[in-house]
C-alpha positions in Angstrom: 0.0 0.0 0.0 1.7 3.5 -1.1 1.1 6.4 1.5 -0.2 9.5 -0.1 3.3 10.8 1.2 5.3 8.6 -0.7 3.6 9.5 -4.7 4.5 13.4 -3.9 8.3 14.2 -4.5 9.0 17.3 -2.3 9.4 20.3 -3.9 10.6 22.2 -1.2 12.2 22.1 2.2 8.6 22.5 4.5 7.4 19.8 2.6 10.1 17.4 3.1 10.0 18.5 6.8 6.2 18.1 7.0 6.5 14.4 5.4 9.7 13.4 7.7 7.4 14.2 10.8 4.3 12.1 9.3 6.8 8.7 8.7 8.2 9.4 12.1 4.7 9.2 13.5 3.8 6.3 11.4 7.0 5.2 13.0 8.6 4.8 9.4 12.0 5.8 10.5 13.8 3.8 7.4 11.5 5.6 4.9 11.9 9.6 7.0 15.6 8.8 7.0 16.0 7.9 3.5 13.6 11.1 2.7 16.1 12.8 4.5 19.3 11.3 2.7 17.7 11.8 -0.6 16.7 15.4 -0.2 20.2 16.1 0.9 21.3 15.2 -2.8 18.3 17.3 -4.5 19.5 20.0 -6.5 16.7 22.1 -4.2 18.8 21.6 -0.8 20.1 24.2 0.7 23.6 23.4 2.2 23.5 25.7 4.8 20.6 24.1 6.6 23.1 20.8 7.3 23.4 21.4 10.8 19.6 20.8 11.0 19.2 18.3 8.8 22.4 16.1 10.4 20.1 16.4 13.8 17.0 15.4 12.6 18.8 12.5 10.9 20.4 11.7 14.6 17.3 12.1 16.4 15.4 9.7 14.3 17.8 6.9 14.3 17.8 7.2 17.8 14.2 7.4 18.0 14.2 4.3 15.9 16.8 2.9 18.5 14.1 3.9 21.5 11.3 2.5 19.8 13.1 -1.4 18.8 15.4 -2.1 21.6 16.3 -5.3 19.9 17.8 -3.5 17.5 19.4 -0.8 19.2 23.0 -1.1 18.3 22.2 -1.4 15.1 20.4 1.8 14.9 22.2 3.9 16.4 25.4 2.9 15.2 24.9 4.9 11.8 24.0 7.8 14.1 27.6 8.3 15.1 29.4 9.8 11.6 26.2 12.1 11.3 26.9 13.0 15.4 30.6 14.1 14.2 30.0 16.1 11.2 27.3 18.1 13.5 29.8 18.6 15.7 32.5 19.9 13.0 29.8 21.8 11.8 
């Protein structure tokens, strides 16, 4: 079943914020982290809004973490390099 969500491609930065917090309360983390992964490689992104977009991508694989704790190493391992470029940042 496709999610109205997933036909649109974002055309803008509110939009892909407004989907990222529907598949995070659909608890979709694996499809609001790859929204987030792909936006970052849209022509549309704006680089200088990494900062944000490196925490929301942190907060989700640890809310994915939170929410499976049987797979909680696994989650938030890929959290980590994002966790040190926001800190270079």
């Amino acid at each position: 079943m496709a999610y109205l969500h997933e036909t649109r491609v974002p055309q803008n930065q509110m939009e892909v914020l407004d989907r990222m917090i529907e598949l995070q309360r659909e608890h979709r983390y694996d499809k609001a982290i790859q929204l987030l992964r792909d936006w970052t490689a849209n022509p549309s992104y704006d680089p200088t809004q990494n900062d944000y977009y490196f925490q929301q991508l942190a907060m989700i694989y640890f809310m994915k973490a939170y929410e499976r704790p049987r797979d909680r190493d696994q989650a938030i391992l890929p959290s980590a390099p994002i966790c040190e470029k926001r800190l270079r940042l």
